[in-house]
PQR file with spaces between the fields and no chain letter, atoms N, CA, C, O and H, PARSE charges and radii, in Angstrom:
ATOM       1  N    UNK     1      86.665  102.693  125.430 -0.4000 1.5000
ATOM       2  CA   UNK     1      86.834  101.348  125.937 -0.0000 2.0000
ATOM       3  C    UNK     1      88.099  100.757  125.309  0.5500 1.7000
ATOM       4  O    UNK     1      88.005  100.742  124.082 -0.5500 1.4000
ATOM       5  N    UNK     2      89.180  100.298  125.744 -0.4000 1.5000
ATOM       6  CA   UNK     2      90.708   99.285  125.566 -0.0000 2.0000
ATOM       7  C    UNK     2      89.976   98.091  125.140  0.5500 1.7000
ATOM       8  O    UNK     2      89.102   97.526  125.798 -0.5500 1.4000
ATOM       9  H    UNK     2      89.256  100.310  126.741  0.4000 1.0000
ATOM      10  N    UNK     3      90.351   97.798  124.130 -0.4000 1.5000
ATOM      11  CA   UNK     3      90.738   96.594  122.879 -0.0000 2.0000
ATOM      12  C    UNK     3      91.173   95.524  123.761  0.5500 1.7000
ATOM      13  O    UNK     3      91.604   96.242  124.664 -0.5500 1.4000
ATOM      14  H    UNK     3      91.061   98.257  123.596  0.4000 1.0000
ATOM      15  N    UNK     4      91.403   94.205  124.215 -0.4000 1.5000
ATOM      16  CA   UNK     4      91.903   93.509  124.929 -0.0000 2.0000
ATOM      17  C    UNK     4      92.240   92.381  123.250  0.5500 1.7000
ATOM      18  O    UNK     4      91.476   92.239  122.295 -0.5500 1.4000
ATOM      19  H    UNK     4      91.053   93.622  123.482  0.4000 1.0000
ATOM      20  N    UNK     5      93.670   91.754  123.466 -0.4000 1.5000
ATOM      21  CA   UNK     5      93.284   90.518  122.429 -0.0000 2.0000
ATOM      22  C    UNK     5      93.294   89.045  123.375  0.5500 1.7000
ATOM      23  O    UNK     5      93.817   88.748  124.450 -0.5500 1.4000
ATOM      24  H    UNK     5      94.290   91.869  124.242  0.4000 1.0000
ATOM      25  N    UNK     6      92.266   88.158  122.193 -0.4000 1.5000
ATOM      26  CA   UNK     6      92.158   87.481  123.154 -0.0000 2.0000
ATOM      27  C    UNK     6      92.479   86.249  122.299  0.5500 1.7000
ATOM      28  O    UNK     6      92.202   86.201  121.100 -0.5500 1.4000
ATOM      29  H    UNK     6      91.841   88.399  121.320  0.4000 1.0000
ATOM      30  N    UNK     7      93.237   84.992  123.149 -0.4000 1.5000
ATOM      31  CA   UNK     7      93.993   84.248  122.924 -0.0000 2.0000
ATOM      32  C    UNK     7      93.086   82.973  122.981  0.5500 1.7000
ATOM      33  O    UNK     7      92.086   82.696  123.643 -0.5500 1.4000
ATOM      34  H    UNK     7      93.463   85.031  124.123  0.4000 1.0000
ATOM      35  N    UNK     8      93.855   82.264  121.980 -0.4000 1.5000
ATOM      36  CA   UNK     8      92.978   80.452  122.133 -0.0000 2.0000
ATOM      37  C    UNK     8      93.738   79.751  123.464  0.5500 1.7000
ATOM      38  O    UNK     8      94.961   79.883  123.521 -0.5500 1.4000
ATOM      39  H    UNK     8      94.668   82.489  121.442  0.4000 1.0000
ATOM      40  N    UNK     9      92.911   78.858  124.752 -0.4000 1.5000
ATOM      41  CA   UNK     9      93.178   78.230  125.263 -0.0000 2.0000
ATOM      42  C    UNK     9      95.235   77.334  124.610  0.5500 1.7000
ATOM      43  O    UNK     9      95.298   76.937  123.446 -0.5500 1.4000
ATOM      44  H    UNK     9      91.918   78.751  124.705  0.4000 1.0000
ATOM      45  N    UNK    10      95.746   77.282  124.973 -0.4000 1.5000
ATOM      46  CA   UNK    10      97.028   76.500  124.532 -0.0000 2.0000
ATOM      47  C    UNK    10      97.432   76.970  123.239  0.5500 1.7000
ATOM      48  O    UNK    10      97.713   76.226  122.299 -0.5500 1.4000
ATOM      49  H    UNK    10      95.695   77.604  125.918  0.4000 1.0000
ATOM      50  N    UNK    11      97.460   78.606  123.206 -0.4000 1.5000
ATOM      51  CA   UNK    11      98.176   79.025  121.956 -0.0000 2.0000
ATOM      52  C    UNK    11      98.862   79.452  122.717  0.5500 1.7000
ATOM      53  O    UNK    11      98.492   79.882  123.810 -0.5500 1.4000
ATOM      54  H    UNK    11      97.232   79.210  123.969  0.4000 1.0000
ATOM      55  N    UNK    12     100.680   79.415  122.070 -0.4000 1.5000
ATOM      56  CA   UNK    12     101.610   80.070  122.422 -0.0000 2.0000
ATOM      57  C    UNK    12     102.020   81.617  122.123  0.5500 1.7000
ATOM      58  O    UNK    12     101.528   82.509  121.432 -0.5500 1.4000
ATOM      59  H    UNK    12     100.980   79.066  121.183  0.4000 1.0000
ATOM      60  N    UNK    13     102.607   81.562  122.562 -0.4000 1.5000
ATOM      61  CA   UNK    13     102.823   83.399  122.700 -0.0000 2.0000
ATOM      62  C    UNK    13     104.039   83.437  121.663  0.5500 1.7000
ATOM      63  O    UNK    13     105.087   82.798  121.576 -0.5500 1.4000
ATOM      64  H    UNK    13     103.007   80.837  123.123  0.4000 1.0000
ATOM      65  N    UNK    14     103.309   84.710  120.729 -0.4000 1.5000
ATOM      66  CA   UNK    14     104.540   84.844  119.298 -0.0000 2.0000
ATOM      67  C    UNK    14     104.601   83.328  118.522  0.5500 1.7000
ATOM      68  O    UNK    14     103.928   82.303  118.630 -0.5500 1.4000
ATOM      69  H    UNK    14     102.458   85.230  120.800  0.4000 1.0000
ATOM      70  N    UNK    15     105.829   83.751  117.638 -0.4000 1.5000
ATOM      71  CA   UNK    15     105.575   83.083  116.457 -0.0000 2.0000
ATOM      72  C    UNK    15     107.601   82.121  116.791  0.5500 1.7000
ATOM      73  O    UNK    15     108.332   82.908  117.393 -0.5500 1.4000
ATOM      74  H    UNK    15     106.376   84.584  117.551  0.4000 1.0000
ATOM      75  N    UNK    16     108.058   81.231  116.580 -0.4000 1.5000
ATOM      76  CA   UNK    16     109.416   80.896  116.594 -0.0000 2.0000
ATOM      77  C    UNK    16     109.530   80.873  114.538  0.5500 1.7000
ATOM      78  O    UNK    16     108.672   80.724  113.668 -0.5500 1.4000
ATOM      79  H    UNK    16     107.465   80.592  116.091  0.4000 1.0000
ATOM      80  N    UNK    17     110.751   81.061  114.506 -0.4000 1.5000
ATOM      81  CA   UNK    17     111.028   81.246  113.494 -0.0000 2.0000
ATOM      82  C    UNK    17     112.473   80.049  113.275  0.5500 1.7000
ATOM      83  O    UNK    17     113.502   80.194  113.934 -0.5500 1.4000
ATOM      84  H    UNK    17     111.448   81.183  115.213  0.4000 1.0000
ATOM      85  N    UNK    18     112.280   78.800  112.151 -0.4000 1.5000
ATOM      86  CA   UNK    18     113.065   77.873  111.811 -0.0000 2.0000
ATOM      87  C    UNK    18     114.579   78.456  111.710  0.5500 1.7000
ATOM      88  O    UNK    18     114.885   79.641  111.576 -0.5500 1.4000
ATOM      89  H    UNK    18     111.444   78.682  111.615  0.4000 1.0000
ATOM      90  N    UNK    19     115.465   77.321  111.806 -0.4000 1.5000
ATOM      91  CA   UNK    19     116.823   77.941  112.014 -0.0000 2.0000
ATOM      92  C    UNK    19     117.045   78.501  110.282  0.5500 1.7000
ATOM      93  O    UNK    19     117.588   79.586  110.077 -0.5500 1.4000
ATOM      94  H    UNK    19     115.216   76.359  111.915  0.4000 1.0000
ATOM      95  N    UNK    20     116.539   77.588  109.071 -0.4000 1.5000
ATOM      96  CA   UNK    20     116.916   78.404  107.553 -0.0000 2.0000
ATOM      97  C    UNK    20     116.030   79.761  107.584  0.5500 1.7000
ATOM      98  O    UNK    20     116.736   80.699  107.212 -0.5500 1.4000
ATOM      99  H    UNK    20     116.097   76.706  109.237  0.4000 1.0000
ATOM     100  N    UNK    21     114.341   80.286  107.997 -0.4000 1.5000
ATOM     101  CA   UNK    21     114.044   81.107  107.683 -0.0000 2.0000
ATOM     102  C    UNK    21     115.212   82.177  108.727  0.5500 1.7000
ATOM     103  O    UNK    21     115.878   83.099  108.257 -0.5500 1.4000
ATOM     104  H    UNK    21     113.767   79.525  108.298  0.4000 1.0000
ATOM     105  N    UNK    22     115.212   81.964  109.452 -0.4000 1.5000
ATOM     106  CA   UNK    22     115.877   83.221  110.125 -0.0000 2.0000
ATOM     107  C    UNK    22     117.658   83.407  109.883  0.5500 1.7000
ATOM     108  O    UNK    22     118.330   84.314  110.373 -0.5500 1.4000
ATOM     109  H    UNK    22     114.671   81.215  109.833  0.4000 1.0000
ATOM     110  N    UNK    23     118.078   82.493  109.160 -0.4000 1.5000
ATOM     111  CA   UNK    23     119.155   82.528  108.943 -0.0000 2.0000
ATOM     112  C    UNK    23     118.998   83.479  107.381  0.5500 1.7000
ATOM     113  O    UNK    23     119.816   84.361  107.119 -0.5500 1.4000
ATOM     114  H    UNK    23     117.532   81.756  108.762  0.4000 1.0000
ATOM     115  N    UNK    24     117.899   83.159  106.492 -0.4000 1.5000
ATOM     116  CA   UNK    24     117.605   83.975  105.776 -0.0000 2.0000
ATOM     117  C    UNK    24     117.111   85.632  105.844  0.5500 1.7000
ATOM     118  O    UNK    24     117.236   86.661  105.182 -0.5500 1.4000
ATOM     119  H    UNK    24     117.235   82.443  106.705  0.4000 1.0000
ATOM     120  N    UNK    25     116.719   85.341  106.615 -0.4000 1.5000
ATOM     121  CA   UNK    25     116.311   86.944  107.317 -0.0000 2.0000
ATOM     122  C    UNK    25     117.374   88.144  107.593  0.5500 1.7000
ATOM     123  O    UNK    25     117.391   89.337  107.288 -0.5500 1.4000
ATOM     124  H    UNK    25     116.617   84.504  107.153  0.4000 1.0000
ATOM     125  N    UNK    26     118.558   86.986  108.558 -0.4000 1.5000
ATOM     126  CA   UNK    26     119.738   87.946  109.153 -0.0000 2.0000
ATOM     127  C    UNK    26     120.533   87.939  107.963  0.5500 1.7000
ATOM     128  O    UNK    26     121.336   88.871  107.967 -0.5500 1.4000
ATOM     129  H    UNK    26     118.544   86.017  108.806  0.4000 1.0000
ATOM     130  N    UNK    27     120.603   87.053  106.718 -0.4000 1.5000
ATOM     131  CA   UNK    27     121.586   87.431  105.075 -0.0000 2.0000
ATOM     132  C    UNK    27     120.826   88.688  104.567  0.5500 1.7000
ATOM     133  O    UNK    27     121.524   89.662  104.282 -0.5500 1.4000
ATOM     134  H    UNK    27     119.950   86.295  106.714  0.4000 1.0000
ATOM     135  N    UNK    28     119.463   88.784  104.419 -0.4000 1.5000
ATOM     136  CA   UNK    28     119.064   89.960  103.970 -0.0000 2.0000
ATOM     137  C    UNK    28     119.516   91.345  104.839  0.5500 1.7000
ATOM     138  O    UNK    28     119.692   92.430  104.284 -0.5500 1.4000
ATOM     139  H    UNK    28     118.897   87.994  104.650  0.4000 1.0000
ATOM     140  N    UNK    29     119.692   91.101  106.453 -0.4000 1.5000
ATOM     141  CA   UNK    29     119.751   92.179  107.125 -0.0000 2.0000
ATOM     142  C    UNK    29     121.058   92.494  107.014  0.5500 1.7000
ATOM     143  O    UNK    29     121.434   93.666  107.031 -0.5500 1.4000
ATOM     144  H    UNK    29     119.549   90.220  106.904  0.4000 1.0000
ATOM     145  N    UNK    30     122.076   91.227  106.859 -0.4000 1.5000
ATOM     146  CA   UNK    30     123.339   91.686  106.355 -0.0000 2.0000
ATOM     147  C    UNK    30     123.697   91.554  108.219  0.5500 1.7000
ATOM     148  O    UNK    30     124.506   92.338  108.716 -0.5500 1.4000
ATOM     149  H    UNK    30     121.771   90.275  106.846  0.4000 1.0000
ATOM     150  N    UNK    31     123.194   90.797  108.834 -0.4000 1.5000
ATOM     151  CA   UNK    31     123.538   90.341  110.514 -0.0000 2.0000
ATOM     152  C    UNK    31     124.248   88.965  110.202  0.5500 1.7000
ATOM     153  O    UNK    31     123.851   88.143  109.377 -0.5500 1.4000
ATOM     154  H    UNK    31     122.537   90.161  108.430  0.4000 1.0000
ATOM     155  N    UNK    32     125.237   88.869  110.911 -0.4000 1.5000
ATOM     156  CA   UNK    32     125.764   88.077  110.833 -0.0000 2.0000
ATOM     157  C    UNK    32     126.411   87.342  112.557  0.5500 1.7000
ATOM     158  O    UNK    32     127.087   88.066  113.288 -0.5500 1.4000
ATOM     159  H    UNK    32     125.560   89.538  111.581  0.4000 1.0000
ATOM     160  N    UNK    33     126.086   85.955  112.947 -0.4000 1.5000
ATOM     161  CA   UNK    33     126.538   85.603  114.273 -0.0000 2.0000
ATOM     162  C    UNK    33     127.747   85.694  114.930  0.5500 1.7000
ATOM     163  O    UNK    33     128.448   85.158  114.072 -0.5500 1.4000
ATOM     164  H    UNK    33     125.537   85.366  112.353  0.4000 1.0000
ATOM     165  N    UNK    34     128.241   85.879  115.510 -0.4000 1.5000
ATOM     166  CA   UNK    34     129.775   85.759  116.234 -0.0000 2.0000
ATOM     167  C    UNK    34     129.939   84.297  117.276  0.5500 1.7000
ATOM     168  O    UNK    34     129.135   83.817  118.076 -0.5500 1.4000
ATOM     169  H    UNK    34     127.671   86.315  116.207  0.4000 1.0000
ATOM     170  N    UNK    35     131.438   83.817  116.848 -0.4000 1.5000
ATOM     171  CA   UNK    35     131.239   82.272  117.005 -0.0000 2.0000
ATOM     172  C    UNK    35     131.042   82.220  118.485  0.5500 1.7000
ATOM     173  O    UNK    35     131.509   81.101  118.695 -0.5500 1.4000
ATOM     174  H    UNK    35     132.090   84.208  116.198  0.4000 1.0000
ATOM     175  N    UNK    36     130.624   82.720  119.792 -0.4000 1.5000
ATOM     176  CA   UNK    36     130.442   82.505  120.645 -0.0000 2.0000
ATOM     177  C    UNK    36     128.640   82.019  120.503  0.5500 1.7000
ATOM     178  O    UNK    36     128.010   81.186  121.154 -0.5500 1.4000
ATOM     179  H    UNK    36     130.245   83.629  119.621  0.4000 1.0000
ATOM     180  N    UNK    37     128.239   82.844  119.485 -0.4000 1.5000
ATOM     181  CA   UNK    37     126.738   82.448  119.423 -0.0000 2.0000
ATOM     182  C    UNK    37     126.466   81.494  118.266  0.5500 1.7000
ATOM     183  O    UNK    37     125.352   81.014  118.060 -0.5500 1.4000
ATOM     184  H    UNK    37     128.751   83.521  118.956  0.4000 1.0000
ATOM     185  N    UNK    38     127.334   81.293  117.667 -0.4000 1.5000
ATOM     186  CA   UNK    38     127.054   80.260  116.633 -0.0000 2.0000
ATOM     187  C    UNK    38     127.282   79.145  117.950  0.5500 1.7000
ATOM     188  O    UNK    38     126.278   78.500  118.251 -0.5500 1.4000
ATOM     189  H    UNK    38     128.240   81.683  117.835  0.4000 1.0000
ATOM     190  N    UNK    39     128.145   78.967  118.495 -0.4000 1.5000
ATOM     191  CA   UNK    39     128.966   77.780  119.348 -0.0000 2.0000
ATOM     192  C    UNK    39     127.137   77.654  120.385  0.5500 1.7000
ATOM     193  O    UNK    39     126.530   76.603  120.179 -0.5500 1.4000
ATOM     194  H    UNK    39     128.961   79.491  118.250  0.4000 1.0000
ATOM     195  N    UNK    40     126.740   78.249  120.950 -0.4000 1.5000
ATOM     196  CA   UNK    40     125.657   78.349  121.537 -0.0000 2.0000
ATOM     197  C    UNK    40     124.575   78.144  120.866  0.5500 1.7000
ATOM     198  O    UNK    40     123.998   77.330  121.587 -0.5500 1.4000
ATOM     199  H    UNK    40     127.233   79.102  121.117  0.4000 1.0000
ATOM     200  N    UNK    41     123.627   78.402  119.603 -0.4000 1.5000
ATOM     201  CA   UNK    41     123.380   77.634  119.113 -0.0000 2.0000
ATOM     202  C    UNK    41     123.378   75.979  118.638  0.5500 1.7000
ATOM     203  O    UNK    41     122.386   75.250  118.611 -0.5500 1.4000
ATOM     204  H    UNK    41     124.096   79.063  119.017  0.4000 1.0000
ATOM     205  N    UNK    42     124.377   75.716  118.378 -0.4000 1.5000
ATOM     206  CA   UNK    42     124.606   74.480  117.897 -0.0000 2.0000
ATOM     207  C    UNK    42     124.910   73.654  119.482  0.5500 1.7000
ATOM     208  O    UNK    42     124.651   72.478  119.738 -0.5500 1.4000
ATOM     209  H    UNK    42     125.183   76.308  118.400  0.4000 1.0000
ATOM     210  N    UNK    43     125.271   74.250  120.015 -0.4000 1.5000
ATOM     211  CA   UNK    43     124.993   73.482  121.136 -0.0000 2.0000
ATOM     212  C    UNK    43     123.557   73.117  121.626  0.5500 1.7000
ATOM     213  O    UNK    43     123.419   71.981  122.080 -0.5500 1.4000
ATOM     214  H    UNK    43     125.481   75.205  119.806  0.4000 1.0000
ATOM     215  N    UNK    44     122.437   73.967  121.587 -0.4000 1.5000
ATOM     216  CA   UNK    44     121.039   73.895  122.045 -0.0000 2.0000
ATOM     217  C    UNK    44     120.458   72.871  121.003  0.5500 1.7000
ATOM     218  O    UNK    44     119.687   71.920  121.133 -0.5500 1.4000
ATOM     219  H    UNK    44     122.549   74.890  121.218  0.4000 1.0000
ATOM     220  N    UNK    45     121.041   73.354  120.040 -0.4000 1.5000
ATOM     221  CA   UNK    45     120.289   72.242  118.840 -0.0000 2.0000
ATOM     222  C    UNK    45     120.546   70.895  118.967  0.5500 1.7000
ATOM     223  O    UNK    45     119.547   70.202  118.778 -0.5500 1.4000
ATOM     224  H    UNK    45     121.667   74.126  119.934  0.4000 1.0000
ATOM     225  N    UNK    46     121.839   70.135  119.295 -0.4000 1.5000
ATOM     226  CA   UNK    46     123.015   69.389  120.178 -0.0000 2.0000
ATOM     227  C    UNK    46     121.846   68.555  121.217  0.5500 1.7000
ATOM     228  O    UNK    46     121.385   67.430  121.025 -0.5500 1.4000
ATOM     229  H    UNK    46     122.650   70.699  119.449  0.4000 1.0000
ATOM     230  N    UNK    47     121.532   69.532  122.401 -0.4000 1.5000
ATOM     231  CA   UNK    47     120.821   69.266  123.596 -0.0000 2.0000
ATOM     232  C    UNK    47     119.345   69.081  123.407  0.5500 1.7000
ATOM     233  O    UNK    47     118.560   68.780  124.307 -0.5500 1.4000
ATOM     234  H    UNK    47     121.907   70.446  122.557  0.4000 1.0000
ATOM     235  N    UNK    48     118.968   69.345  121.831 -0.4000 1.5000
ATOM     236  CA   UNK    48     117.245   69.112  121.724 -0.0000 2.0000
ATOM     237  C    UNK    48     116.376   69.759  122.951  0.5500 1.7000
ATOM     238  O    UNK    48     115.571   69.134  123.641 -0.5500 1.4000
ATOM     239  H    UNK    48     119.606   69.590  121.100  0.4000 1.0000
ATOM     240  N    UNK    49     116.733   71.233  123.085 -0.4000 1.5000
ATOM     241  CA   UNK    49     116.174   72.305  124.378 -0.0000 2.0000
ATOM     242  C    UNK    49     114.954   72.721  123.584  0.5500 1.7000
ATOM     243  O    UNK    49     115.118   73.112  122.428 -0.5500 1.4000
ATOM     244  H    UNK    49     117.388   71.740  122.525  0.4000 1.0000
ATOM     245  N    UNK    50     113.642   72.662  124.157 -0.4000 1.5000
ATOM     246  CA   UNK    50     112.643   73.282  123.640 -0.0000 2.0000
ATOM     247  C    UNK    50     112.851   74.923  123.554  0.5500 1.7000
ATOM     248  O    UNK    50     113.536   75.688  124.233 -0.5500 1.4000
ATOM     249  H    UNK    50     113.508   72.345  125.096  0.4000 1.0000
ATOM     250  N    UNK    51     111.841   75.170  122.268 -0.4000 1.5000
ATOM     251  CA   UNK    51     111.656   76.505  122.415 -0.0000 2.0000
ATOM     252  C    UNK    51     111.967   77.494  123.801  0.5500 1.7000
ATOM     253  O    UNK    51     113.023   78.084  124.030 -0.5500 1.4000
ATOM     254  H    UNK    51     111.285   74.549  121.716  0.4000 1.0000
ATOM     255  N    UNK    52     110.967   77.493  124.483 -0.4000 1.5000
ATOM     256  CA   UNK    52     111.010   77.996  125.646 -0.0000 2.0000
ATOM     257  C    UNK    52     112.147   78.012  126.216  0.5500 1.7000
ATOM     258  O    UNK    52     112.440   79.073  126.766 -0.5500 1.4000
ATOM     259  H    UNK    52     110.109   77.014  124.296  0.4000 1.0000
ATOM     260  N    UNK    53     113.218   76.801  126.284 -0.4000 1.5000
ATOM     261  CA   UNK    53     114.770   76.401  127.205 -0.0000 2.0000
ATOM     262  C    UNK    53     115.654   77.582  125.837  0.5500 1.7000
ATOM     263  O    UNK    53     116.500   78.435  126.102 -0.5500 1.4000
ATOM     264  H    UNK    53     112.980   75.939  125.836  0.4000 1.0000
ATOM     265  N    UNK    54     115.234   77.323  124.763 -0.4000 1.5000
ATOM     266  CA   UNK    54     116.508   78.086  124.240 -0.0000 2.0000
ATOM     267  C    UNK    54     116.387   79.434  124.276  0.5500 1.7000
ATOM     268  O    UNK    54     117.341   80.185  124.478 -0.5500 1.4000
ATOM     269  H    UNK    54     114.547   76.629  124.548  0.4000 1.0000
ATOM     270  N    UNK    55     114.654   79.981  123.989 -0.4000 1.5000
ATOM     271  CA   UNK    55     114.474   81.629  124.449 -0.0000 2.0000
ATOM     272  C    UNK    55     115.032   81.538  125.992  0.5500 1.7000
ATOM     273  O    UNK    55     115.078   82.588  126.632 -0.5500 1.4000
ATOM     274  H    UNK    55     113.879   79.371  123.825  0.4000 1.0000
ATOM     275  N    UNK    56     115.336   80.662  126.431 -0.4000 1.5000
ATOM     276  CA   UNK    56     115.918   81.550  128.551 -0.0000 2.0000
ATOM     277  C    UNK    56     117.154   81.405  128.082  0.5500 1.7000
ATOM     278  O    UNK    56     117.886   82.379  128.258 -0.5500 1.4000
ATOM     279  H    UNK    56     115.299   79.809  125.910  0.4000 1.0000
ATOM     280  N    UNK    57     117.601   80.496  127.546 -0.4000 1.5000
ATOM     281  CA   UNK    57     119.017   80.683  127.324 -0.0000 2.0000
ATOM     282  C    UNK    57     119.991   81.649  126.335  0.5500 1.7000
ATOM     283  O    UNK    57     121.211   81.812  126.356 -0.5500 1.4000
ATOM     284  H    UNK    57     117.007   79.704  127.403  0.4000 1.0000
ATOM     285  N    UNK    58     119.056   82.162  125.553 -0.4000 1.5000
ATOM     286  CA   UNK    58     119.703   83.304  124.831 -0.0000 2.0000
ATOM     287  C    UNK    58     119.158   84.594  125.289  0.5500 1.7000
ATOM     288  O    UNK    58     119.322   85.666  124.706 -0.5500 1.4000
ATOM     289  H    UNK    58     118.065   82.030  125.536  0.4000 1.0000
ATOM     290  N    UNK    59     118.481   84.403  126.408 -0.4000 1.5000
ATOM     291  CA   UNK    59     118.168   86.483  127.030 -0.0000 2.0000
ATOM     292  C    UNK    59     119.023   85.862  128.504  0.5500 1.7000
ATOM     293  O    UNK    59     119.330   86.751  129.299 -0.5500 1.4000
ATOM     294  H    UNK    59     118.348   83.533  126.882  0.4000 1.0000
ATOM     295  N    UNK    60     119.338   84.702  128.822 -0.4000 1.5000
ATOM     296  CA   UNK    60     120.407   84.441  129.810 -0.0000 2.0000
ATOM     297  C    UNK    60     121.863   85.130  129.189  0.5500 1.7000
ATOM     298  O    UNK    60     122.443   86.043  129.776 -0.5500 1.4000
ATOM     299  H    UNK    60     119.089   83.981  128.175  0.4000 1.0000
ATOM     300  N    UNK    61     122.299   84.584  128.018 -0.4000 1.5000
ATOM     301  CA   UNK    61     123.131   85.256  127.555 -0.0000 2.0000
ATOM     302  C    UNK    61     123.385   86.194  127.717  0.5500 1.7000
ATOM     303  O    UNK    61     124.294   86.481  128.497 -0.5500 1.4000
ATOM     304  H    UNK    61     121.827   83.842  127.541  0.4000 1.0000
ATOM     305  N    UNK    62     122.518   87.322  126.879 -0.4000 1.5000
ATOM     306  CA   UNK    62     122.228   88.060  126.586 -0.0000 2.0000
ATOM     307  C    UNK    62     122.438   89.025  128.299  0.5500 1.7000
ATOM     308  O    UNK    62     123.356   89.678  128.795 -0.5500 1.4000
ATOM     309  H    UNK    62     121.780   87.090  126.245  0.4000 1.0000
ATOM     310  N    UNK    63     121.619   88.800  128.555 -0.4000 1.5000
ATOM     311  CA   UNK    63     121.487   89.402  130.603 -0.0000 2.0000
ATOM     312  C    UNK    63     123.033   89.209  130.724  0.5500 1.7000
ATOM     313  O    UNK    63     123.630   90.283  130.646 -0.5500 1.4000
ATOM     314  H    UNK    63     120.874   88.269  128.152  0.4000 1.0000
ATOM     315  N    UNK    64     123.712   88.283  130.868 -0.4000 1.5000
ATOM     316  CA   UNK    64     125.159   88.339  131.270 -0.0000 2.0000
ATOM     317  C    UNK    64     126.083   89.202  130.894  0.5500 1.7000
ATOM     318  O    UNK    64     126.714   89.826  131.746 -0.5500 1.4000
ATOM     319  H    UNK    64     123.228   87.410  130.931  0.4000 1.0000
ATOM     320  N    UNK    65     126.398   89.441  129.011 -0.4000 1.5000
ATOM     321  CA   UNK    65     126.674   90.092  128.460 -0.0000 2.0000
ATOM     322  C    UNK    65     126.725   91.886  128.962  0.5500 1.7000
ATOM     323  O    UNK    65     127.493   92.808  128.688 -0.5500 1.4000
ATOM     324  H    UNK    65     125.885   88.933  128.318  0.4000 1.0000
ATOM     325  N    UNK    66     125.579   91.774  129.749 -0.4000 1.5000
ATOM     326  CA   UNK    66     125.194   93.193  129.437 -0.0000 2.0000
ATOM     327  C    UNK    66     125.802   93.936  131.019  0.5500 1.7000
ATOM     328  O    UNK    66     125.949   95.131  131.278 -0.5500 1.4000
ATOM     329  H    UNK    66     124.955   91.025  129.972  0.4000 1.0000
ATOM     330  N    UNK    67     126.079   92.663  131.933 -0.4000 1.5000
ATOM     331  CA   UNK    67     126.550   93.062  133.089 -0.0000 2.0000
ATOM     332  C    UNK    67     127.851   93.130  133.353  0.5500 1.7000
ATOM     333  O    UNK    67     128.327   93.339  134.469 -0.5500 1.4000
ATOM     334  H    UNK    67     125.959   91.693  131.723  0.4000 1.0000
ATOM     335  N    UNK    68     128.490   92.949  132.287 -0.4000 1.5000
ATOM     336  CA   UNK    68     129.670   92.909  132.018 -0.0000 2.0000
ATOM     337  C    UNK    68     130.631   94.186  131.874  0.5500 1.7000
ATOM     338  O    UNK    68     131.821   94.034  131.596 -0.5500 1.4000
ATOM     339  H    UNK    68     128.103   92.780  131.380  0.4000 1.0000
């Protein structure tokens, strides 16, 4: 029998991670942004885009990038 997990009514999907923890994360990984994505960032932060608006807008990116 498959395991199903099962979710609370109005829990979101995954976890978002604050702009210092993950800025801490990518110093340990030794990742570092390139100013087209720093500039994109600070712009979303700028526009007060919810979670959700800034995950479409960075796999929008991201999708463009890749058709390139």
């Amino acid at each position: 029998m498959k395991k199903t997990a099962k979710r609370l009514a109005g829990a979101s999907e995954g976890h978002v991670l604050g702009e210092r923890t993950f800025a801490a994360i990518t110093a340990v990984e030794g990742i570092s942004l390139n100013a087209a994505s720093r500039k994109r960032l600070a712009s979303m932060k700028k526009r007060k885009l919810t979670n959700d608006e800034q995950r479409s807008e960075v796999i929008r990116a991201y999708s463009e990038a890749k058709t390139r």
